[in-house]
C-alpha positions as CSV (number, residue, x, y, z in Angstrom):
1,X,0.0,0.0,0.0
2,X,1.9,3.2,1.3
3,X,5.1,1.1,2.4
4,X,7.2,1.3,-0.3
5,X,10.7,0.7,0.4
6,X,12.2,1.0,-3.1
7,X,11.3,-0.2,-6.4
8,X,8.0,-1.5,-7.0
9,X,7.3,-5.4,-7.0
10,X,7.1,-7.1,-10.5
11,X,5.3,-9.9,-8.8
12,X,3.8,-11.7,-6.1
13,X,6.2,-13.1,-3.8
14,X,3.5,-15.9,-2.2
15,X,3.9,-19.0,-3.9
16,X,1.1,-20.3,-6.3
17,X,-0.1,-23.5,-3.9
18,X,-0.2,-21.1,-1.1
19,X,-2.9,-18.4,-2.7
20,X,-4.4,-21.5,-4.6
21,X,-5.2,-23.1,-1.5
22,X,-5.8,-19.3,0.2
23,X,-8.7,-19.0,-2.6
24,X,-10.1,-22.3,-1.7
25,X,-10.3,-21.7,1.3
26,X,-12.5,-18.7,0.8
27,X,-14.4,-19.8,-1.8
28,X,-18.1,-20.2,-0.1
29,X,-17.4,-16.6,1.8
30,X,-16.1,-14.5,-1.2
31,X,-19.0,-12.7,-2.6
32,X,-20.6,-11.7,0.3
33,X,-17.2,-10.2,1.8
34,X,-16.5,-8.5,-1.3
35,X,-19.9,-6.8,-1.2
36,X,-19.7,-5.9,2.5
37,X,-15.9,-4.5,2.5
38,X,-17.2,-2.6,-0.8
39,X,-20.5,-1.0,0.6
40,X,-21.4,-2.8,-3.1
41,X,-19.4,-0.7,-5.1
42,X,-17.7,-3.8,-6.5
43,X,-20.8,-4.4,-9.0
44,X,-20.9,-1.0,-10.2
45,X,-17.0,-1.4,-10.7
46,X,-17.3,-4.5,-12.8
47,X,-19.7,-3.1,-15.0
48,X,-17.2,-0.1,-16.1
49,X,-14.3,-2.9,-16.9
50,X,-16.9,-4.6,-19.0
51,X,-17.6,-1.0,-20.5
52,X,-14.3,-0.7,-21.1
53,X,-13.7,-3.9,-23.3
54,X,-16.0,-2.4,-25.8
55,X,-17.4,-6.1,-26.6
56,X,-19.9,-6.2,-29.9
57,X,-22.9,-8.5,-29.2
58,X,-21.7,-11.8,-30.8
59,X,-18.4,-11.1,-29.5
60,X,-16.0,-13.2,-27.0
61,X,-14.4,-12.5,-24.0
62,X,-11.8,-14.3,-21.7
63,X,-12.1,-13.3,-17.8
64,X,-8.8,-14.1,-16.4
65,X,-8.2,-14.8,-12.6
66,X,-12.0,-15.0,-12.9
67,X,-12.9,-16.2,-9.1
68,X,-16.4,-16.9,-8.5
69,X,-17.8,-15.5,-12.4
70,X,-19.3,-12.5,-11.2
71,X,-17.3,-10.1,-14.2
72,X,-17.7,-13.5,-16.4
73,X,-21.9,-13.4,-16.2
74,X,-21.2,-9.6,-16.9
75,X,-19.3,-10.1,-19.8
76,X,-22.0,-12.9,-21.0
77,X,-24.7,-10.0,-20.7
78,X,-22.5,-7.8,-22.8
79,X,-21.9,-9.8,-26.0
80,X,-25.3,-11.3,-25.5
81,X,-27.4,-15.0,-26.3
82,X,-24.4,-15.7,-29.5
83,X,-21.7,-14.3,-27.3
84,X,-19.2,-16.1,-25.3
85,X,-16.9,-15.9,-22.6
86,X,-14.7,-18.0,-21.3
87,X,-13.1,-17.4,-17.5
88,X,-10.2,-19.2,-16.3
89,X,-9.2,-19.3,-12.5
90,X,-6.5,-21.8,-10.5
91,X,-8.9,-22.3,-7.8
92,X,-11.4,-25.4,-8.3
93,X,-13.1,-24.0,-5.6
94,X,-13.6,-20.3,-7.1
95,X,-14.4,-22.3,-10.2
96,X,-17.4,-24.4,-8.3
97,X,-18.7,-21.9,-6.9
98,X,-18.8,-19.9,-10.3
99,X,-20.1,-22.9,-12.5
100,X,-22.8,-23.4,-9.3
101,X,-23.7,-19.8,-10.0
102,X,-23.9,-19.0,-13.4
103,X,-22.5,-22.5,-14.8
104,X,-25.8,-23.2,-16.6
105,X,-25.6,-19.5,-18.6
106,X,-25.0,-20.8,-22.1
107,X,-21.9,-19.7,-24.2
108,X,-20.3,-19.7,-20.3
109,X,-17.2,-21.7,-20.4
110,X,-15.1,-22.3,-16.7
111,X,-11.4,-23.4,-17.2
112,X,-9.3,-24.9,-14.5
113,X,-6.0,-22.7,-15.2
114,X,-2.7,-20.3,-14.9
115,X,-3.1,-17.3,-15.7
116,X,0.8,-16.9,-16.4
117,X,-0.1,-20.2,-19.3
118,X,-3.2,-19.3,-20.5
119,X,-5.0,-22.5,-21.7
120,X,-6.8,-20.7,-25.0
121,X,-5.2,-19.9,-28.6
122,X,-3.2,-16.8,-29.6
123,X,-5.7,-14.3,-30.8
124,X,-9.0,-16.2,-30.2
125,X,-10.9,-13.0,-28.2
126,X,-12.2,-9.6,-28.5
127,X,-10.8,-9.1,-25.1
128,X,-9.5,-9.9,-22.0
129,X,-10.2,-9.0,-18.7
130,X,-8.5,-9.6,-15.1
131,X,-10.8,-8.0,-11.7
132,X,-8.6,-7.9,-8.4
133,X,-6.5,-10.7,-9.8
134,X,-3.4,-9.1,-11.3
135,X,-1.9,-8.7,-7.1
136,X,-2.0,-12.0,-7.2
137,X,0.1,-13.3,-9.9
138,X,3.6,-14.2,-9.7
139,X,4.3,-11.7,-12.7
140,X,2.2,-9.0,-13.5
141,X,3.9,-8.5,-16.8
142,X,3.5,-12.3,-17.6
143,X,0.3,-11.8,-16.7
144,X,-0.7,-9.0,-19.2
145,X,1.7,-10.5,-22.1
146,X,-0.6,-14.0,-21.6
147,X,-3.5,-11.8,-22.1
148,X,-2.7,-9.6,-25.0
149,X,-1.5,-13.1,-26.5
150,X,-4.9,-14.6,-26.3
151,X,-6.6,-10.9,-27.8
152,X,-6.9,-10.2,-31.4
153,X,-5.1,-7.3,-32.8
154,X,-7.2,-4.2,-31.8
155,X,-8.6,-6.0,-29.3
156,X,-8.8,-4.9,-25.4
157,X,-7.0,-6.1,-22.3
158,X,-8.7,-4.3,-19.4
159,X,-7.5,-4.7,-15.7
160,X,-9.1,-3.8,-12.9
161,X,-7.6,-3.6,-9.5
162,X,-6.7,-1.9,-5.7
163,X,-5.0,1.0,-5.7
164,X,-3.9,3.4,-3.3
165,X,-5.0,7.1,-3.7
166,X,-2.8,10.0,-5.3
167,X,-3.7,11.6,-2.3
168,X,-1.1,10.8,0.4
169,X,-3.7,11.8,3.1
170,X,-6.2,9.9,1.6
171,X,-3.8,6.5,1.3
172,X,-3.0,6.7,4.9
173,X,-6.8,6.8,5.7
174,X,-7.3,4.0,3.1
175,X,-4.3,2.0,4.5
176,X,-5.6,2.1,8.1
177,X,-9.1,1.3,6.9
178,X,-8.1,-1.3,5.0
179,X,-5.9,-2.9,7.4
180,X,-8.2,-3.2,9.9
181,X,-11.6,-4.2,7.9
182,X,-10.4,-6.8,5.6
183,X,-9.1,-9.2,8.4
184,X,-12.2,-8.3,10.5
185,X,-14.4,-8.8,8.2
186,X,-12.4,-12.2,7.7
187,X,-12.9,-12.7,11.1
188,X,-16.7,-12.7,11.2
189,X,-16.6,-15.6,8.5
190,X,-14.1,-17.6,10.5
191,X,-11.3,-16.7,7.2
192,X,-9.4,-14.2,9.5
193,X,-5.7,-15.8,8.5
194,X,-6.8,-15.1,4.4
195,X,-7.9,-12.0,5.0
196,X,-4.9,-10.8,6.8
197,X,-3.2,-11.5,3.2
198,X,-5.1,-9.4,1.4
199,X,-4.1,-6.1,2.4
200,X,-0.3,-7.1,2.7
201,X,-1.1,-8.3,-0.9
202,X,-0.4,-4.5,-2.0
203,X,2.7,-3.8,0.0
204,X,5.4,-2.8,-2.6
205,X,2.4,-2.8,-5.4
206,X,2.9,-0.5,-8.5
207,X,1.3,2.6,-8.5
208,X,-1.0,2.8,-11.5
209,X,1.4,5.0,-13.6
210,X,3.8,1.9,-13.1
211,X,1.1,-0.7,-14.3
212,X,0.8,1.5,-17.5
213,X,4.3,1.1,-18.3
214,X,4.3,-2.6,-17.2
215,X,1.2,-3.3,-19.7
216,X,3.6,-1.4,-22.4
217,X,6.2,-3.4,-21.8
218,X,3.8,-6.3,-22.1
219,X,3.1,-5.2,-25.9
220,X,0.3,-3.2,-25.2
221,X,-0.2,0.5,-26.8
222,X,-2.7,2.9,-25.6
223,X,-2.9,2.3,-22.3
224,X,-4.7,4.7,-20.4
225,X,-6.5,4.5,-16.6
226,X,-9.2,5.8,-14.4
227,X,-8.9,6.0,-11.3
228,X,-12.3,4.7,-9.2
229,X,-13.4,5.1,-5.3
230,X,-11.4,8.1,-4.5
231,X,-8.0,6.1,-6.4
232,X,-8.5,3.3,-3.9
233,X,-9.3,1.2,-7.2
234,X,-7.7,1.6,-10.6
235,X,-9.1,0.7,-14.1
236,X,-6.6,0.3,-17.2
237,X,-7.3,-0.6,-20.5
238,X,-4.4,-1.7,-23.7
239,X,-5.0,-2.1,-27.6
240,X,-3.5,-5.2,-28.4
241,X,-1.4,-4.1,-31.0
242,X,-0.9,-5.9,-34.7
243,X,1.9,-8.1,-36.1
244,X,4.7,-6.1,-36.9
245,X,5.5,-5.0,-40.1
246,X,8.4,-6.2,-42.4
């Protein structure tokens, strides 16, 4: 968050198995904690990334890190009935309880998954999208080349993510807040050792200038961001760009 003691982090340091088994774990309790730490703001959040991928009716969508489908049905309402999405997670669990909630959605596909070795075809979607996932990955620049490998040139990669706010006042507040509430709120659904993670999951994070160069350095172009909740949340988008010429 605010404790930056040099550089930024490229990736994150907890090995896979651990936040595998971390997202297990929470699995049954994720939804409603997200809802209850966001005051709801999380739904109105997803439906700006899905803005942001600019998906035609008809078209298809990959939801990476995609946790319990929530962005995934959103995406499946956005390129509509001969759409069709597919979201890829490593938990099985996040993955049950997404194919228990929205499983039965046609043109909905779940996929057991890394998101550093995506399991789909170079250039197979309109656009890819990753919702409070990148933190997690072991390279966030891996993470957006895997993406912007599986998007069609001109396609989208959209990420959306914590942040901490410009404001240095404001990032203190948002630290302390968030420091104390996640692991309470953990607490209440007996998941108080997960939840501790979460916030120390954004020590050392970039700041959201940083993830603009890192998605450039991925092989994106355009990239641009808004900043969400008083900068506590971040939203970038990249043009996947063409095959170079000769």
């Amino acid at each position: 968050m605010t404790h930056r003691h040099g550089a930024a982090r490229a990736g994150n340091s907890v090995p896979e198995d651990r936040v595998t088994g971390m997202f297990d774990s929470i699995a049954p309790v994720y939804d409603r904690i997200n809802t209850l730490m966001t005051g709801g703001l999380d739904e109105r959040w997803r439906r700006a990334a899905v803005k942001a991928a600019r998906l035609a009716r008809g078209g298809r969508a990959l939801d990476v890190a995609c946790g319990t489908g929530k962005l995934t049905a959103a995406l499946r309402r956005a390129v509509g009935p001969d759409g069709s999405v597919v979201g890829v997670d490593l938990s099985p669990l996040m993955l049950s309880e997404a194919r228990r909630a929205i499983g039965d959605l046609a043109g909905v596909e779940f996929v057991l998954g890394n998101a550093l070795a995506l399991p789909v075809e170079d250039g197979s979607f309109d656009a890819a999208t990753i919702a409070f996932g990148l933190r997690n990955l072991a390279s966030f620049e891996d993470g957006f080349r895997e993406m912007a490998r599986a998007v069609r040139s001109g396609g989208r990669v959209v990420c959306l993510e914590l942040s901490v706010p410009p404001s240095r006042l404001m990032g203190r507040f948002y630290e302390g807040a968030f420091r104390v509430t996640a692991p309470t709120m953990g607490a209440i659904f007996r998941r108080r050792a997960e939840y501790s993670y979460l916030p120390h999951s954004l020590d050392d994070f970039p700041t959201a200038d940083e993830i603009v160069a890192t998605m450039r350095r991925a092989g994106l172009r355009d990239v641009s961001f808004k900043r969400l909740a008083f900068g506590a949340v971040a939203l970038h988008v990249g043009i996947v760009a063409g095959p170079a010429r000769p």
